[in-house]
KOLTOR-17313 format. One line per 10 residues: number of its first residue (from 1); for each residue x, y, z of N, C-alpha, C. Coordinates in Angstrom, 3 decimals, decimal comma, padded with zeros to 6 digits, m for minus. Example, Ala and Ser with C-alpha at 12.3 -4.5 7.8 and 13.67 -1.06 7.14 Angstrom:
1) 013,190:m005,690:007,800:012,300:m004,500:007,800:013,200:m003,300:007,800; 012,850:m002,250:007,080:013,670:m001,060:007,140:012,900:000,030:007,870
END
This chain:
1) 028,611:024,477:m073,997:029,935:024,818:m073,516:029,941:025,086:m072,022; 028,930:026,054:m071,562:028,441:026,237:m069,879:028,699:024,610:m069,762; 028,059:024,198:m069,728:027,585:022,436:m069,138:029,478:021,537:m069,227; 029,572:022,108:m070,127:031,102:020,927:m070,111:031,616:021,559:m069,721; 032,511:023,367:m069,489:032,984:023,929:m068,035:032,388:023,520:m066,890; 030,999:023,304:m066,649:031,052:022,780:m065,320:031,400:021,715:m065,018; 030,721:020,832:m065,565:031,214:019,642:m065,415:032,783:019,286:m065,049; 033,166:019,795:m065,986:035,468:019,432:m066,105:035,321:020,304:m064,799; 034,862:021,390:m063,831:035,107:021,620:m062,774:035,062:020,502:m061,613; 033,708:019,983:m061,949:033,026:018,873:m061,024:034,352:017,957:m060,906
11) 034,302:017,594:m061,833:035,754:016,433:m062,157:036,772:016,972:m061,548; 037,468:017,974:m061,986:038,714:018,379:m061,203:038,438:018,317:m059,454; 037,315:018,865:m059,383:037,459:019,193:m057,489:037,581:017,351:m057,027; 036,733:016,286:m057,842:037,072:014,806:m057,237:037,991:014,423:m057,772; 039,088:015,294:m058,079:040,629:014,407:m058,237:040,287:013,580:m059,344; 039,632:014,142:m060,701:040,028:013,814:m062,224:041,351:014,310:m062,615; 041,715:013,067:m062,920:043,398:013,438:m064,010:042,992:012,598:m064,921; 043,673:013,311:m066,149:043,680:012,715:m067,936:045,515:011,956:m067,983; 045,621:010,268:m067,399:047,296:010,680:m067,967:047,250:009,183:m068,505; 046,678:008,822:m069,857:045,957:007,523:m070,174:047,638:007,009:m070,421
21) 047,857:005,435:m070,205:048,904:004,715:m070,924:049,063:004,569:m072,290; 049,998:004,107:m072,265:050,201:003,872:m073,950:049,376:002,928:m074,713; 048,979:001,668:m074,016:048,355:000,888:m074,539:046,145:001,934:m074,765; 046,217:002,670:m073,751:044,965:003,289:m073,706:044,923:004,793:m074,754; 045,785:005,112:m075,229:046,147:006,425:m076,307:046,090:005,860:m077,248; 046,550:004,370:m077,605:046,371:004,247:m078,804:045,576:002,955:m079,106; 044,896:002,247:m077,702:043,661:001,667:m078,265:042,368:002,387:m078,429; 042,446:003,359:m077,615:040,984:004,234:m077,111:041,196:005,948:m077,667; 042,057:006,561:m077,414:042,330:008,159:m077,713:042,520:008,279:m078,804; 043,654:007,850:m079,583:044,125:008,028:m080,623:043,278:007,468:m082,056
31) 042,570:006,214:m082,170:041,487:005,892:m082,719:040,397:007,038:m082,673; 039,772:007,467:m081,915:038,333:007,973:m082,212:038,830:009,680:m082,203; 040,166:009,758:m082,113:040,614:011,517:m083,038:040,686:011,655:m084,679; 041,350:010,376:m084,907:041,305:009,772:m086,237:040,181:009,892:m087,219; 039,347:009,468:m086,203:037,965:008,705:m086,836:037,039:010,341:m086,641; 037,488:010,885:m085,793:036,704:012,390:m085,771:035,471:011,971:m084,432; 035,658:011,191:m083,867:034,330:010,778:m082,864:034,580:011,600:m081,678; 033,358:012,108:m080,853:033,545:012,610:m079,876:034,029:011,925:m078,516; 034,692:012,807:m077,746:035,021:012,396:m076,551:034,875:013,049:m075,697; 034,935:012,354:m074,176:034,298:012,921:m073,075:034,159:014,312:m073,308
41) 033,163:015,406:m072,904:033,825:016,392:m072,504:034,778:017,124:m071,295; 034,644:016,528:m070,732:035,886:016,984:m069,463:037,129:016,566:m069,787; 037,552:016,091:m071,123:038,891:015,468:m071,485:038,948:016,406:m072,975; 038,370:016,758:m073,493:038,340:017,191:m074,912:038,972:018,380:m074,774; 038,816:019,195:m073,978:039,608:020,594:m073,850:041,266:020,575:m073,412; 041,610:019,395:m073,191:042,959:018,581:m072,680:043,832:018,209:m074,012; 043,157:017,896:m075,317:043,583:017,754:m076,397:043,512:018,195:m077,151; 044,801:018,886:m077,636:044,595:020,579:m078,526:045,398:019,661:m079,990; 044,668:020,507:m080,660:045,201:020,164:m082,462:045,665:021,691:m083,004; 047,240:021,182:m082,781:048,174:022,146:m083,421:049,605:021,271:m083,782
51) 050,128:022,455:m084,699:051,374:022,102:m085,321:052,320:021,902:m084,603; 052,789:021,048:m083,841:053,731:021,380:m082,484:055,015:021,271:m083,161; 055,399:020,885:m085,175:057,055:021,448:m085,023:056,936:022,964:m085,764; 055,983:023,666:m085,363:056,052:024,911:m086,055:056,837:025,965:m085,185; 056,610:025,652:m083,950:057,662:026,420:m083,064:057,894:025,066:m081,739; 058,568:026,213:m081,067:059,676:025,439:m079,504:058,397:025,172:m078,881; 058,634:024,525:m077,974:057,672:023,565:m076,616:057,249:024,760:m075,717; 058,723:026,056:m075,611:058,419:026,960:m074,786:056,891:027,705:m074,902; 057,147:028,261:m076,316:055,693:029,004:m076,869:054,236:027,679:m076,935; 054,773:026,687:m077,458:053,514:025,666:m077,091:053,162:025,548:m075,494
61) 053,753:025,588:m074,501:053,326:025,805:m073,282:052,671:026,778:m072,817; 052,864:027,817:m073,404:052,423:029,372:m072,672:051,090:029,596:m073,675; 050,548:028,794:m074,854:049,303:028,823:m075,823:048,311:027,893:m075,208; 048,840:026,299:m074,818:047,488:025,717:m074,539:047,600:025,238:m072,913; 046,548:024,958:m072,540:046,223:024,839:m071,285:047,088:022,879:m070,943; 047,605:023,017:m070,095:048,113:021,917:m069,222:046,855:020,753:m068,845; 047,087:019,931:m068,559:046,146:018,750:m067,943:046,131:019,171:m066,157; 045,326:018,853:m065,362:045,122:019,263:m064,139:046,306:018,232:m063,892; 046,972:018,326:m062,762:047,405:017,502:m061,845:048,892:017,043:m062,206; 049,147:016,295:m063,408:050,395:016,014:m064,297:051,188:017,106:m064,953
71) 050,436:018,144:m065,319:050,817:019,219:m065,882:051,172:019,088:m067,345; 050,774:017,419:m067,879:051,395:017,499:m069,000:050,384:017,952:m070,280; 050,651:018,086:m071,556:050,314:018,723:m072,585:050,172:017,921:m073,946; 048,786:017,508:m074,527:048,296:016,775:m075,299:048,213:017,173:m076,974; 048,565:016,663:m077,718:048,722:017,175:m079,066:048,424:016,410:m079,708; 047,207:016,593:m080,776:047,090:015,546:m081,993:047,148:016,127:m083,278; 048,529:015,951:m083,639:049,019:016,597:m085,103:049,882:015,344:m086,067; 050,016:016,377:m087,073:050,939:014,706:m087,816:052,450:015,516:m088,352; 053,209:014,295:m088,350:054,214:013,754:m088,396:054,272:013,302:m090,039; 055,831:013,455:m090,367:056,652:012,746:m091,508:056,899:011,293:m091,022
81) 056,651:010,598:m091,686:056,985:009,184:m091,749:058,161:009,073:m091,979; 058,801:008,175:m091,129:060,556:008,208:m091,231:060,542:006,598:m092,020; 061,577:006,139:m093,103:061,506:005,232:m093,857:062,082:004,047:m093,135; 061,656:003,354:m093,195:061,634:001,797:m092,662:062,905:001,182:m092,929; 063,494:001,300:m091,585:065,047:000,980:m091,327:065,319:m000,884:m091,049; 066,651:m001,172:m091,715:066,533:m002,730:m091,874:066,758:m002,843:m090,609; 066,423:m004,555:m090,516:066,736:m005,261:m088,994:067,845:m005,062:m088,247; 067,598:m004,427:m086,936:069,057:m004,480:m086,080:069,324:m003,463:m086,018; 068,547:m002,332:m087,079:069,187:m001,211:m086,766:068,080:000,134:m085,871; 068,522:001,084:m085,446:067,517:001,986:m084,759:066,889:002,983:m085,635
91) 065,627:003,744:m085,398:065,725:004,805:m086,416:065,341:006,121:m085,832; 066,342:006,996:m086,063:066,817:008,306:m085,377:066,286:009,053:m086,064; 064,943:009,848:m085,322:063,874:010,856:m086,114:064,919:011,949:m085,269; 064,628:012,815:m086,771:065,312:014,314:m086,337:064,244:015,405:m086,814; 063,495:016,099:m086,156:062,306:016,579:m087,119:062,467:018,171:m086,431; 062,363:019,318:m087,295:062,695:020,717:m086,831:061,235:021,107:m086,210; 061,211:021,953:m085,192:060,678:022,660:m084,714:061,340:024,272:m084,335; 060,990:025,330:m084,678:060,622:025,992:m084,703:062,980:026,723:m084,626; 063,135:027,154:m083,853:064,706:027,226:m083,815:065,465:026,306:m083,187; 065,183:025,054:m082,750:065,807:023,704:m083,099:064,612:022,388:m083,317
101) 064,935:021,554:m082,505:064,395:020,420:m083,501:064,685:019,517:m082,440; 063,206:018,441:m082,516:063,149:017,241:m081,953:064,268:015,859:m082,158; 064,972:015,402:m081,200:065,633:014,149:m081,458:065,306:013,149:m080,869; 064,782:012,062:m081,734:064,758:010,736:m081,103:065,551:010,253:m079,613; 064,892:009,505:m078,752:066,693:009,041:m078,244:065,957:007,731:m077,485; 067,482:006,538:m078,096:067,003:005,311:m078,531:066,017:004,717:m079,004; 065,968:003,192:m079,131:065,142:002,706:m079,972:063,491:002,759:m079,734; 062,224:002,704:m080,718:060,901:002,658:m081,264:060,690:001,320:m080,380; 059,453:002,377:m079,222:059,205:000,720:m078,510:057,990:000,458:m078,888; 057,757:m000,724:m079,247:056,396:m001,738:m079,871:055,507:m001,525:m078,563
111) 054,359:m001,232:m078,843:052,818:m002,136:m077,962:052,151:m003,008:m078,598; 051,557:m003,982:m077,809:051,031:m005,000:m078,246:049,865:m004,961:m076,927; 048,899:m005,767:m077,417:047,449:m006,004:m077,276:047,935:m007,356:m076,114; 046,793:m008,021:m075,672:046,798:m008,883:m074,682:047,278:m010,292:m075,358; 047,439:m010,409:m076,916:047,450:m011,219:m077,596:048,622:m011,523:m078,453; 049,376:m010,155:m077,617:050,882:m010,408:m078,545:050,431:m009,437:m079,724; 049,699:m009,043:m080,389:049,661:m008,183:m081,547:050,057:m006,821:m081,556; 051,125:m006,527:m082,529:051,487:m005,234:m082,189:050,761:m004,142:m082,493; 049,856:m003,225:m082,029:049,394:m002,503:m082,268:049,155:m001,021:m082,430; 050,580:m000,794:m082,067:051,506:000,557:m082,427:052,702:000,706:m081,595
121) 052,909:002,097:m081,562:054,385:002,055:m081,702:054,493:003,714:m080,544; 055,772:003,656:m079,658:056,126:004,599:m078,835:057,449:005,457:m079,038; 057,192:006,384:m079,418:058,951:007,209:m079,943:058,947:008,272:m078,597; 060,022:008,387:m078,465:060,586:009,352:m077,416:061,705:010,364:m077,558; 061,377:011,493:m077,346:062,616:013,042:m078,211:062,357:013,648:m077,388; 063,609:013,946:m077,548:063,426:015,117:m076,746:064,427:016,840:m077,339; 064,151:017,942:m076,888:064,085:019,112:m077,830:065,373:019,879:m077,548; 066,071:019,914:m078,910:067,748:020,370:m079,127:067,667:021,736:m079,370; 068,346:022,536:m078,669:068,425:024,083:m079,206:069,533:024,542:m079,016; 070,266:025,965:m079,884:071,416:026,202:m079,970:072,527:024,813:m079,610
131) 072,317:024,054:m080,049:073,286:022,561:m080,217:073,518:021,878:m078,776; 072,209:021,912:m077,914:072,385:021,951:m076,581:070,669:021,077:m076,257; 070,575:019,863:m075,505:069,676:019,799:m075,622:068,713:019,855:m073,738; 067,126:020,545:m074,191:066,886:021,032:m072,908:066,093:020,027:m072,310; 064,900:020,496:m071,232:064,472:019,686:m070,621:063,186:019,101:m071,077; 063,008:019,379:m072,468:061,444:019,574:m073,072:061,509:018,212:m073,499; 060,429:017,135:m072,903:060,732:015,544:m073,420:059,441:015,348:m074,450; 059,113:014,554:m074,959:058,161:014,450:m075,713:057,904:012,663:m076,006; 056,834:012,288:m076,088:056,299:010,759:m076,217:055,363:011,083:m077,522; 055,740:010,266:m078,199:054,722:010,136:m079,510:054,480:008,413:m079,968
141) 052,920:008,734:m079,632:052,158:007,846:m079,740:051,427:007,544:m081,211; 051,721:006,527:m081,742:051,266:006,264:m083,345:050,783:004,679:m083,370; 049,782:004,358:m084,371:049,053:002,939:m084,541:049,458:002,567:m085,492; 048,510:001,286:m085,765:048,996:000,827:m086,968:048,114:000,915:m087,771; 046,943:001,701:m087,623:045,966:001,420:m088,462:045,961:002,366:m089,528; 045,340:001,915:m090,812:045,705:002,193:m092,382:045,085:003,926:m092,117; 044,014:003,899:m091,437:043,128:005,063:m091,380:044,668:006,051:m090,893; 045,216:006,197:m090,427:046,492:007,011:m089,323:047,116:007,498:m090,567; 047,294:007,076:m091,531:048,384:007,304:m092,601:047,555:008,100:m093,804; 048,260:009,709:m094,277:047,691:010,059:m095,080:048,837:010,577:m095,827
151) 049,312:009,783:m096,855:050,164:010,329:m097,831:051,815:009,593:m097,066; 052,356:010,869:m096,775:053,632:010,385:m096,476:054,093:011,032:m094,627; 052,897:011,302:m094,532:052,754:011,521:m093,254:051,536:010,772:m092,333; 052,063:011,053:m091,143:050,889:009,963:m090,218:050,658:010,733:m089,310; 049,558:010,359:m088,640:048,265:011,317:m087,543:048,836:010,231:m086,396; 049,621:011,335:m084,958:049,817:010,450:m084,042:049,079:011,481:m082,428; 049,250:011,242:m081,709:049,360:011,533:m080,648:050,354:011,838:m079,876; 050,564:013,172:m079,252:052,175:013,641:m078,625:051,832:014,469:m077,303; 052,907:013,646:m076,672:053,006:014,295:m075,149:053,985:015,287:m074,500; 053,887:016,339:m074,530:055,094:017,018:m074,305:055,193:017,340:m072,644
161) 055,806:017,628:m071,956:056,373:017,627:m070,404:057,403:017,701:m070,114; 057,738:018,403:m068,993:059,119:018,334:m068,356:059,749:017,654:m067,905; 061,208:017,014:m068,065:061,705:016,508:m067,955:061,906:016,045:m065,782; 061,160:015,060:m065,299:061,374:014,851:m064,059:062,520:015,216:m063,292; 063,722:014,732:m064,068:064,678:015,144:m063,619:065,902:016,383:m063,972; 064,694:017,589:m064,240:065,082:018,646:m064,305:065,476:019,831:m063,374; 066,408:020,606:m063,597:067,296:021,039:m062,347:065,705:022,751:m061,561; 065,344:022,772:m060,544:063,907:023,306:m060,229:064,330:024,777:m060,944; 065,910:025,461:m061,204:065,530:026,583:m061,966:066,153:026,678:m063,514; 065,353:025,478:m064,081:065,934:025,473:m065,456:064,935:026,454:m066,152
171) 065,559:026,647:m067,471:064,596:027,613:m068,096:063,304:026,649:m068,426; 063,034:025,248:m069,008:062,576:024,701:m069,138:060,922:025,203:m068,083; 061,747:024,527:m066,126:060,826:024,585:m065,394:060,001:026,575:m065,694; 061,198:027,029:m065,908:060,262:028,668:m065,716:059,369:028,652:m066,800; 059,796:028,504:m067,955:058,439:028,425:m068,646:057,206:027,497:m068,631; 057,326:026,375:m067,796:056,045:025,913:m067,583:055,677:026,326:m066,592; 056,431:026,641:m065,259:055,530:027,151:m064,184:054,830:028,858:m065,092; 055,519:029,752:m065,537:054,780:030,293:m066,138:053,070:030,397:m067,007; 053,607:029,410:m067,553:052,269:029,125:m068,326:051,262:028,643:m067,204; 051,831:027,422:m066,861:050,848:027,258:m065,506:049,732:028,067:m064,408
181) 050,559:029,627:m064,253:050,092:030,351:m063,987:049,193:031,190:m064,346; 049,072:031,406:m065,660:048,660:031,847:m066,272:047,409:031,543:m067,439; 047,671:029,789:m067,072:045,838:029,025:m066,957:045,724:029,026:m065,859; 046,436:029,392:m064,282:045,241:029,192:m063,054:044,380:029,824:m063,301; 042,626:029,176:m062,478:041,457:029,550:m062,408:041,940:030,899:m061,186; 040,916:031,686:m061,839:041,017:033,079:m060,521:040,182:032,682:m059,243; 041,530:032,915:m057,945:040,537:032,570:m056,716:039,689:033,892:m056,357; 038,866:033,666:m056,305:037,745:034,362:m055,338:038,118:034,900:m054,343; 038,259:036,096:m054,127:038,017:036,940:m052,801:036,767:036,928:m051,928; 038,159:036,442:m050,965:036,770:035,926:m049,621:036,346:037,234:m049,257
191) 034,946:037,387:m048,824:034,148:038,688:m048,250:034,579:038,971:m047,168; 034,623:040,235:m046,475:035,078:040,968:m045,597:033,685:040,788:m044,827; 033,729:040,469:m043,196:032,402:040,064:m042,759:032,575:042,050:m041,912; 031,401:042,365:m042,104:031,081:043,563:m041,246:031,385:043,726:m040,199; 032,199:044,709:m039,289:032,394:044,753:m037,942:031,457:044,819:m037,207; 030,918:044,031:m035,960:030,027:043,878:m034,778:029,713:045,158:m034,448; 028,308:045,197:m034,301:028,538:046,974:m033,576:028,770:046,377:m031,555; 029,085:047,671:m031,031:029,291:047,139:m029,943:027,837:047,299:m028,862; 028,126:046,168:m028,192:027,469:045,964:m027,096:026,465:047,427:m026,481; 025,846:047,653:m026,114:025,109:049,291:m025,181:025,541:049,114:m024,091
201) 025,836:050,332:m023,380:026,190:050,376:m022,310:025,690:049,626:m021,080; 025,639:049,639:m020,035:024,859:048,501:m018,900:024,854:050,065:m017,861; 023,144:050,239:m017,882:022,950:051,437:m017,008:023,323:051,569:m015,489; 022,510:050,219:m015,040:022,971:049,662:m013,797:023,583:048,345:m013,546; 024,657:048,229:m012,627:025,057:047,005:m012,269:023,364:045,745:m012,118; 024,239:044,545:m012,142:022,934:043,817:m012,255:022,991:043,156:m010,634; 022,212:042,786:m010,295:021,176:042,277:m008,955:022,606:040,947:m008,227; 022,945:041,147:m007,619:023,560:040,030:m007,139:022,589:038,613:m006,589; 023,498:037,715:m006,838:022,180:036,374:m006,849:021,957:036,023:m005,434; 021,490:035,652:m005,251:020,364:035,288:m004,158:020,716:033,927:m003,364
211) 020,905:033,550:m002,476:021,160:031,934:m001,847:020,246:031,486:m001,956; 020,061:030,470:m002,211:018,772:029,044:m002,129:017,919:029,239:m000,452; 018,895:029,631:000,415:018,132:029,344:001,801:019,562:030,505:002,677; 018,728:031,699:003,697:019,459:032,098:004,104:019,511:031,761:005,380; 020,550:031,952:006,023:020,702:031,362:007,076:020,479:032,404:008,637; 019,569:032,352:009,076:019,750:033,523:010,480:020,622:033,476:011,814; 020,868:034,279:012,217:021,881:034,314:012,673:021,678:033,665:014,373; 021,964:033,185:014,575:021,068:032,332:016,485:021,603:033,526:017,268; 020,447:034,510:018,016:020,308:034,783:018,990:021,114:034,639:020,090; 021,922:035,100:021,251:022,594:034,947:022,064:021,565:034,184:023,309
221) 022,347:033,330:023,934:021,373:032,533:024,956:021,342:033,524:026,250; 020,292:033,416:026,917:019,985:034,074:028,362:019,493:033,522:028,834; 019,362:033,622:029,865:018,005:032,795:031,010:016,950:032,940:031,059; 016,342:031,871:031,537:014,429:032,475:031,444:013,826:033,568:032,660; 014,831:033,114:033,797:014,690:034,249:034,722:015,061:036,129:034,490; 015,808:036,014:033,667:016,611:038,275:033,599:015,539:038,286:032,282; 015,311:037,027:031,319:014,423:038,106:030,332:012,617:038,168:030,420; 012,047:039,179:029,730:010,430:039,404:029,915:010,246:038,762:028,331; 008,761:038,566:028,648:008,295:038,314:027,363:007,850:039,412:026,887; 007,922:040,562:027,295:007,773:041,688:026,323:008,874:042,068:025,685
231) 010,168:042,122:026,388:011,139:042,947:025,878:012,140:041,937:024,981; 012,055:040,308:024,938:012,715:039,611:024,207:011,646:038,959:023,166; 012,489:039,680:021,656:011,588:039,212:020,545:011,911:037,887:020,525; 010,917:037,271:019,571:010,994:036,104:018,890:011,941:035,260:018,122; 012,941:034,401:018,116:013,729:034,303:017,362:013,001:033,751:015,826; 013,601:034,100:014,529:012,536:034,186:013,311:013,119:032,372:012,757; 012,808:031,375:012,839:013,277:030,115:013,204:011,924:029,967:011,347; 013,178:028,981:010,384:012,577:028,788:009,196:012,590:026,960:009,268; 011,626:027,150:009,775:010,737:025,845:009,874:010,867:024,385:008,547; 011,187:023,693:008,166:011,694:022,468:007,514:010,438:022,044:006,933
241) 009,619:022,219:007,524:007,897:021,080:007,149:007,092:022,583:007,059; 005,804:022,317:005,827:005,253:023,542:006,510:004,304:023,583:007,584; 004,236:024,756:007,816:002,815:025,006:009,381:001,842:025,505:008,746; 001,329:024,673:009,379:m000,089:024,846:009,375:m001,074:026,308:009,871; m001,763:026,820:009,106:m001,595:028,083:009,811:m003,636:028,158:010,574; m003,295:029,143:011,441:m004,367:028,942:012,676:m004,949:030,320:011,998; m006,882:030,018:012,408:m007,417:030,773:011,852:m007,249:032,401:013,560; m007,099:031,590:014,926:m006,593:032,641:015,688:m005,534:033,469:015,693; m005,704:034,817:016,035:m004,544:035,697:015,911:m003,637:035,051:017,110; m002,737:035,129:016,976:m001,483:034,647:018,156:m000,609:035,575:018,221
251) 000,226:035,432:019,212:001,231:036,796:019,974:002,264:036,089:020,421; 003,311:036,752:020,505:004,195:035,717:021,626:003,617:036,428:022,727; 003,163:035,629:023,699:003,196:036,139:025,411:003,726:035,700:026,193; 004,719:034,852:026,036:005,761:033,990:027,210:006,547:033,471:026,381; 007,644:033,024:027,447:008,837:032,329:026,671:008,799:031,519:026,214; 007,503:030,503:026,172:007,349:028,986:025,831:006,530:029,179:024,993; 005,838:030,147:024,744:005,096:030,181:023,410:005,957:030,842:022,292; 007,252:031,638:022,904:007,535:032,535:022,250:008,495:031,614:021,393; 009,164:030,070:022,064:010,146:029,374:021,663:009,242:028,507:020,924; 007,927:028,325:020,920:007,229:027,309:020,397:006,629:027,551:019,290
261) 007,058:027,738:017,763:006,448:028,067:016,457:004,493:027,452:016,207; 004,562:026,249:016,394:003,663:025,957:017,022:002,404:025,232:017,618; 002,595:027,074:018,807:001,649:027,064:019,360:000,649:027,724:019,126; m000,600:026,762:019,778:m001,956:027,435:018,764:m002,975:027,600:020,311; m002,166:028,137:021,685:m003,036:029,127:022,514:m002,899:030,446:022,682; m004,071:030,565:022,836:m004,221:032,421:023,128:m002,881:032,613:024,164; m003,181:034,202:024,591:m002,419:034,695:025,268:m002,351:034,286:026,822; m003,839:034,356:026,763:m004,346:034,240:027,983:m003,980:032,931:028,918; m004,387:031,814:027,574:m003,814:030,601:028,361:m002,673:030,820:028,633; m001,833:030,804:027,900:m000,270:031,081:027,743:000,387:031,693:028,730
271) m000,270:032,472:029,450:000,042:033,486:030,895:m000,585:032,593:031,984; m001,786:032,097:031,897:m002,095:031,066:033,030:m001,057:030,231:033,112; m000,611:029,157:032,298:000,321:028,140:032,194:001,708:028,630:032,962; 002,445:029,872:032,706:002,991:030,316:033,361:003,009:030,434:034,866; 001,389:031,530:034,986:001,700:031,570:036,469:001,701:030,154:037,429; 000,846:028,941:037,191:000,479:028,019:037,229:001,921:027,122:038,144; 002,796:027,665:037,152:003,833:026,690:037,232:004,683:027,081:038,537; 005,149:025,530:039,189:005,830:026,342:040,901:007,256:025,567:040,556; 008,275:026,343:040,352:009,641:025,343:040,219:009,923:024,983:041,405; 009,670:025,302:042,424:010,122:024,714:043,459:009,674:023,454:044,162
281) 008,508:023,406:043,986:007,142:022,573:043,999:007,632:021,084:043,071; 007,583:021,387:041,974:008,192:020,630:040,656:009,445:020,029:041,171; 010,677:020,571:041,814:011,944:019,649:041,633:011,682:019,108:043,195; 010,700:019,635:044,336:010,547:018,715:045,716:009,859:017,382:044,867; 008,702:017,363:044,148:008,415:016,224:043,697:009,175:015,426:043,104; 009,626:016,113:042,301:010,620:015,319:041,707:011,957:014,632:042,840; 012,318:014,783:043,501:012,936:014,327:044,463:012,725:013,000:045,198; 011,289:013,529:045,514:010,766:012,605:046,429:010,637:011,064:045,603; 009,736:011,478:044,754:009,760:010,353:043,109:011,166:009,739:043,487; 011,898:010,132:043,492:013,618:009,321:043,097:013,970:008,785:044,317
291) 013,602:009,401:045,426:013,941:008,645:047,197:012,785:007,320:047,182; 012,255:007,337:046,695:011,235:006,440:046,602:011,554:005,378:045,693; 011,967:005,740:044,531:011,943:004,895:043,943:013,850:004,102:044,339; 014,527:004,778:045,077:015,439:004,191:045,691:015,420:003,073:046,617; 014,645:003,652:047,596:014,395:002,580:048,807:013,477:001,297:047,775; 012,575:001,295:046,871:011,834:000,599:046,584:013,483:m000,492:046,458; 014,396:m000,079:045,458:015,113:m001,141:044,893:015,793:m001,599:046,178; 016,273:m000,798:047,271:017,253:m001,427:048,753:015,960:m002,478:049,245; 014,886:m002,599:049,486:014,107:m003,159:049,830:014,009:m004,211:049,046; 014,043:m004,195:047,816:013,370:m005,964:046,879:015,275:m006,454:047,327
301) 016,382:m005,744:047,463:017,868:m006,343:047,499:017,693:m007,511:048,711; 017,077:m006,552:050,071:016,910:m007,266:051,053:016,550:m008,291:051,285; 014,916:m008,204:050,861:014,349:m009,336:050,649:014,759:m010,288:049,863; 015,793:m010,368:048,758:016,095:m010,992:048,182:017,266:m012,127:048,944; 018,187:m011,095:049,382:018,887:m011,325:050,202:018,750:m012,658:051,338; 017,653:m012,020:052,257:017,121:m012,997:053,281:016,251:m014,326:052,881; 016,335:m014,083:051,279:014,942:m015,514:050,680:016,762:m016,236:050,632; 017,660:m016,215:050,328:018,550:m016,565:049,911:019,728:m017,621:050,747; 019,300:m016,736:051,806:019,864:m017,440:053,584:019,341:m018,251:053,929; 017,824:m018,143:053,577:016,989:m019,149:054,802:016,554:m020,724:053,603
311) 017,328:m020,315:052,242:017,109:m021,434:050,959:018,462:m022,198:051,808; 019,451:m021,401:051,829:020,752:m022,309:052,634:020,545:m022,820:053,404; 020,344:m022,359:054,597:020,102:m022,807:056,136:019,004:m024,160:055,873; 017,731:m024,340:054,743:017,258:m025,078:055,114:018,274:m026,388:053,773; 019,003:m026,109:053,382:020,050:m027,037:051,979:020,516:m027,486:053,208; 021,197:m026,447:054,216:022,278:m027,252:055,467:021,188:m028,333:056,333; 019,882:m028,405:056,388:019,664:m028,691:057,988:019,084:m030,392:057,039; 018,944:m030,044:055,969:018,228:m031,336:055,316:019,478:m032,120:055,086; 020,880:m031,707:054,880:022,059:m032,497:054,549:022,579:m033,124:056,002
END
């Protein structure tokens, strides 16, 4: 029983519905109820064996469980055989249930097989009370086979359901949504997830982040003449390539070592080189260099000049 509740669960969650045709109730369903043979289990709990004219459709709704999805309601009980009416004419089953009673309405429709053979038969009633009839419809499904017939009654198959086009607050609909309710499966209460504890306090603020590369700030410019190399530090200059580092201790001792990262002489040199140097000395040379190299170019003009005259003078004296 565990195993076929689960299962008919399995089935329901992939959208199993039981709502076989007529030709399938009474080639396939209605045969092997007859015959007493088993059937699926996820369908067997769908087909209840009771007296359905012992009372109203109302109380049969609110006793057995509905089909998933259709909502409709399966019955395999038997029936009075109604006597075999001549040609042409209809035959109007009137059969009591419980404080009124099932009525035919119109004619017994034939099924037949792929072959034309008729192989049972479809009645349709629907349920009269206080002389008024409601929304309770009913399909009864019957064969032809000899086995179906016991005495003066016959073993059929019956569908009872609400009428589609029933008004949404008929009494009809309240008693099936009722019942309905009352086979829902119980939902599960979802778990309450535990509240978070909170966070701990933060003792100290945290470290502010850091730049990739800081930038120093450039030094104000002066002259090489108002400053000393003692009293003007070093500017702290972050070098691109690395340096190479010298196994001598080094100092800044002048401005040119002091601007020169580096440099790899002592102090000592570093102060010779200084005194060494004569600016005045330096820009007379330099001068002279440039008067020189002036006259050099007025001089090749000249000469150029005079090769140029005496090419004419001798073009004129030969013409």
């Amino acid at each position: 029983m565990e195993m076929a509740a689960a299962l008919r669960a399995r089935m329901l969650e992939l959208g199993f519905r039981f709502n076989p045709t007529p030709q399938e109730a009474i080639t396939h369903t209605l045969p092997r109820l007859i015959a007493g043979e088993p059937l699926h289990p996820a369908i067997r709990p769908y087909l209840h064996d009771a007296d359905i004219y012992a009372c109203e459709p109302g109380v049969l709704a609110a006793q057995f469980q509905p089909t998933p999805r259709t909502g409709d309601r399966f019955f395999f009980t038997t029936c009075k055989r109604q006597p075999s009416q001549k040609s042409g004419k209809s035959s109007r089953a009137v059969r009591a249930a419980g404080p009124g009673s099932w009525h035919s309405q119109g004619n017994t429709t034939d099924v037949k097989d792929g072959a034309g053979v008729k192989i049972g038969e479809v009645k349709k009633l629907r349920y009269k009370k206080a002389g008024k009839f409601t929304d309770w419809l009913m399909d009864e499904f019957s064969c032809c086979s000899a086995d179906a017939v016991v005495g003066d009654t016959q073993r059929v198959l019956c569908k009872i359901y609400v009428s589609p086009r029933a008004a949404p607050d008929s009494v009809a609909r309240r008693e099936d949504a009722a019942a309905v309710a009352a086979f829902a499966p119980l939902v599960p209460e979802e778990p309450v997830a535990a509240p978070k504890r909170p966070a701990p306090p933060i003792a100290e603020p945290p470290c502010p982040k850091r730049p990739r590369r800081e930038v120093m700030p450039t030094p104000p410019s002066t002259s090489s003449a108002t400053r000393s190399p003692a009293s003007t530090p070093a500017p702290a200059l972050a070098p691109t390539r690395p340096v190479q580092t010298s196994t001598v201790a080094q100092a800044a001792c002048s401005p040119v070592a002091a601007r020169d990262p580096f440099c790899t002489k002592s102090s000592a040199a570093a102060q010779d080189d200084d005194d060494d140097f004569d600016l005045v000395s330096f820009v007379e040379g330099a001068l002279k260099t440039e008067q020189a190299e002036e006259d050099d170019e007025a001089q090749d003009d000249t000469d150029w000049f005079a090769a140029a005259m005496t090419r004419d003078a001798k073009l004129t004296m030969c013409a």
